[in-house]
C-alpha angles and dihedrals in degrees: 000000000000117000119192122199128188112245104226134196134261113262092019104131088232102046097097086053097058095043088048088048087050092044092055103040080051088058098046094054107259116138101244128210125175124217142170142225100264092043089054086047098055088049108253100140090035089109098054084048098053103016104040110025098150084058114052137059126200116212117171146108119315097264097043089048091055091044088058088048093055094045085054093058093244129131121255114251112248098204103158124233086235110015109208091230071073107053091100087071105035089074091198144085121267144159148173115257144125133282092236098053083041085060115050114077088058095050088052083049087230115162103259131143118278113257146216104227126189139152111266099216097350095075097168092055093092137326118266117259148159109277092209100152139000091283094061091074085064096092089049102034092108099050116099112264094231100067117118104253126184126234127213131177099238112257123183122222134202091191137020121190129184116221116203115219126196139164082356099308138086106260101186123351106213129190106234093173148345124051115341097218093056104095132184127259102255093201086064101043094048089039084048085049091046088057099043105117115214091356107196113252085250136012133099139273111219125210141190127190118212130220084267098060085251109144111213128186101255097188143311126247135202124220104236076062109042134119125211113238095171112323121137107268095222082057091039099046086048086058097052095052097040091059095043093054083052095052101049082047098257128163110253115263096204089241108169099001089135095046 
């Protein structure tokens, strides 16, 4: 079995993660290369891709992972940020529209309520963020208007936690921000879990708990996109591998079924 890893750059947020990801496929056996964007794009890893599915994982950041996926002639996955089979445990409203209509009550500077705004696919666009006044439109104003953006009531959490699902249970449960004693109500998080349809064979389920105690979906992640805010990286890298062998249609290997 191949793994490649994106080689990322000092100083990159997410360089440590991808050297930890290489290091452990590498321990558990797995042959490593590293690769970069440019070299994906010019089509250096296309035969293991088509050729040699069964035999090569693609670990990387979001949009180099996509970009793989497209290069293997497979669909994108369209797991949504907050699935409606959810709403019952968002516990705020949100809805589908454009940045530009988004937009344009602030940049009339008409009184209207602050928002959490986010791309809805293109996640590297721009970073979601609180549209509160007309300045906060600076970091997007150069993003096409038309883009799908979603739209979120502002909420504010004490506390966010990532859950870690995997085979169809929650696997470790990490604090990624907020304070570290608030924890997160477990009745709704299994119950959430219980009402996820079609629920990835791997990806995370995140949570916020209010000022009240009240614990709120913050967002769902899939795995191809996930960061690693503590969980163990045997458990982490299997889950890597087992959703993108989901992903390219694979038959499940059984990686990680006893962890």
């Amino acid at each position: 079995m191949r793994a490649y890893v994106q080689q990322g750059q000092k100083g990159d947020p997410n360089y440590l993660n991808l050297e930890r990801i290489a290091y452990t496929f590498w321990e558990r056996g797995y042959e490593v290369t590293r690769f970069d964007a440019p070299t994906l794009f010019d089509g250096a890893l296309d035969r293991g891709l088509l050729s040699f599915p069964d035999e090569t994982i693609i670990a990387g950041g979001v949009g180099t992972v996509r970009s793989a996926i497209k290069r293997a002639q497979r669909p994108l996955p369209d797991l949504q940020d907050l699935p409606d089979c959810l709403k019952e445990w968002i516990g705020r409203e949100f809805w589908i529209s454009t940045l530009e209509e988004v937009r344009q009550p602030f940049e009339k500077e008409e009184e209207t309520r602050a928002l959490h705004v986010k791309p809805l696919w293109e996640h590297k666009r721009f970073t979601g963020t609180v549209f509160k006044e007309f300045k906060d439109l600076i970091p997007s104003a150069a993003v096409d208007g038309e883009i799908e953006v979603l739209v979120q009531e502002v909420v504010e959490f004490i506390s966010e936690w990532r859950a870690y699902i995997f085979r169809g249970a929650i696997k470790t449960v990490a604090n990624y921000q907020g304070d570290p004693l608030a924890f997160p109500d477990r009745t709704r998080m299994q119950s959430a879990l219980h009402a996820f349809e079609s629920c990835p064979i791997a990806c995370s389920m995140d949570w916020g708990i209010t000022s009240t105690g009240e614990t709120l979906l913050v967002e769902v992640n899939d795995c191809y996109a996930l960061g690693n805010y503590g969980a163990d990286m045997y458990l982490y890298t299997a889950m890597i591998e087992a959703r993108w062998r989901e992903i390219m249609g694979l038959e499940d290997n059984g990686i990680g079924i006893n962890l």
